[in-house]
C-alpha positions in Angstrom: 52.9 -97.9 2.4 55.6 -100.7 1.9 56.5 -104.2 0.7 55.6 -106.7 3.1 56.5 -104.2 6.0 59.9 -103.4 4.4 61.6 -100.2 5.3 61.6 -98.4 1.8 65.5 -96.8 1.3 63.7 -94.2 -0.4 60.1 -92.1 -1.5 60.3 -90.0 -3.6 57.0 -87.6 -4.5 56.4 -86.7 -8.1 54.1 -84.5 -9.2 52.6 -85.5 -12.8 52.8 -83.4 -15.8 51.0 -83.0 -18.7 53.6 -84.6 -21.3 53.5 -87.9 -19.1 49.7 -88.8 -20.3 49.1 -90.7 -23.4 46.1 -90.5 -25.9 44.1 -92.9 -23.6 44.6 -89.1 -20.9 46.5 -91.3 -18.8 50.2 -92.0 -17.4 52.0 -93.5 -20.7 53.8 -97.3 -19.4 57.1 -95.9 -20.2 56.9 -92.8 -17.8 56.3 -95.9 -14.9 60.2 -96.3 -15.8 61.8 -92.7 -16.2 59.9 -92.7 -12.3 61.5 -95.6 -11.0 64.5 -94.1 -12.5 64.8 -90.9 -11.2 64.1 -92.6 -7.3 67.2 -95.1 -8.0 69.8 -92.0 -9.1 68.1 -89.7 -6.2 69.0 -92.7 -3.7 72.4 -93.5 -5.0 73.1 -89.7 -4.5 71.9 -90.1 -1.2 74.2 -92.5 0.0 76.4 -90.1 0.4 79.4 -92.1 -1.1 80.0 -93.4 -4.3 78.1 -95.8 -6.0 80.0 -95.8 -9.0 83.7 -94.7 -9.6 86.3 -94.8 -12.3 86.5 -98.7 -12.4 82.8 -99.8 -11.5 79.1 -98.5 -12.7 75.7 -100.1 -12.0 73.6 -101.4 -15.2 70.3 -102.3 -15.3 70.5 -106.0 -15.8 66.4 -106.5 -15.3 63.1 -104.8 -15.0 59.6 -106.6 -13.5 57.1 -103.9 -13.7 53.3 -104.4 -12.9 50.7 -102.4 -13.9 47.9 -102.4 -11.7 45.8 -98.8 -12.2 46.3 -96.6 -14.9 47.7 -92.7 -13.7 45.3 -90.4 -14.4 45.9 -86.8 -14.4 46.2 -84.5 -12.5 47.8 -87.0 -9.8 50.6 -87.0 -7.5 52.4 -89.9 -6.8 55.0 -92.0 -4.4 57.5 -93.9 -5.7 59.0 -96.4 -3.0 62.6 -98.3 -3.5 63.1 -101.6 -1.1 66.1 -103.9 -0.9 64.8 -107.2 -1.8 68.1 -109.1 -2.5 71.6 -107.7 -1.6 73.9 -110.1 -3.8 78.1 -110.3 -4.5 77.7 -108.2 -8.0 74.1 -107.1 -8.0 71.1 -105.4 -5.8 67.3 -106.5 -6.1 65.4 -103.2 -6.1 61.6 -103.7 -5.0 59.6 -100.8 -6.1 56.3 -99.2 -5.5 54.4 -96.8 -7.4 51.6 -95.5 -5.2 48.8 -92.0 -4.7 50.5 -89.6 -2.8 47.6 -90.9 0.2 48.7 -94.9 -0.2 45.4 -95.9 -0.9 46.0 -97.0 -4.9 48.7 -98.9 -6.3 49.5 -97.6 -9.5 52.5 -100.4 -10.0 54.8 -102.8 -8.5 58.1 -104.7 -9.2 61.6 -105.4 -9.3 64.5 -104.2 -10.7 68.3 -105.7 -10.7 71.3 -103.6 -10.9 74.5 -105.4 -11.7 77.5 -103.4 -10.7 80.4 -104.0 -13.9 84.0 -103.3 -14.4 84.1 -100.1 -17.0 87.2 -101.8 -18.9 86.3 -105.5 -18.6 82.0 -105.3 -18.8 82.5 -108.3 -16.2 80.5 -108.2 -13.1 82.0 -106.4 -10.1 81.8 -106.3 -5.8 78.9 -104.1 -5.1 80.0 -100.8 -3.4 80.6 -101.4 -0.1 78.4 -98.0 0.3 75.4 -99.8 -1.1 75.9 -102.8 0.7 75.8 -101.6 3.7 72.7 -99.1 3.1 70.8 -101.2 1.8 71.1 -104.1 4.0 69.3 -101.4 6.8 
């Protein structure tokens, strides 16, 4: 399970519960984005170094999210991060949201994180941390 063959930095399992379905008794939308959310801070805190320090902190700058087949519930699910651009100030995240099997894509997408100075708000280097992860 991966994006065009891409080697995902991360998958993350996530068992469904009951509060994520909606009155359709399915995943609601905006549970698609607390998902992708919790597999970006679980990889940053897998790096092992840090991602974000005193002067510089990622923001979310973007978010491409596709909905392809409602959740329903009960469900277990993948959530799968890829590096699809490494740039000066900011990282294209490609993510996956899959059955715990692979065989239905839930959603697909893009997010970009855009590292900034804490005192200026102006764009910074990306970690060197991330960088380097992320470009395999």
């Amino acid at each position: 399970m991966s994006l065009d063959n891409q080697t995902a930095l991360i998958r993350l399992p996530i068992e469904l519960r009951w509060r994520d379905l909606d009155a359709f008794n399915h995943v609601n939308n905006s549970n698609f984005m607390t998902y992708l959310e919790e597999a970006r801070i679980r990889w940053f805190q897998s790096l092992g170094e840090d991602w974000m320090t005193e002067e510089a902190i990622p923001l979310l700058a973007a978010v491409q999210m596709n909905y392809r087949v409602p959740i329903p519930y009960p469900a277990r699910v993948v959530v799968e991060l890829f590096a699809d651009r490494i740039g000066n100030t900011s990282l294209t995240l490609g993510h996956r949201i899959a059955s715990d099997d692979g065989t239905i894509l839930h959603a697909d997408g893009h997010v970009v994180m855009v590292w900034v100075g804490r005192v200026s708000g102006r764009p910074t280097a990306l970690p060197d941390v991330v960088r380097r992860i992320a470009s395999g």
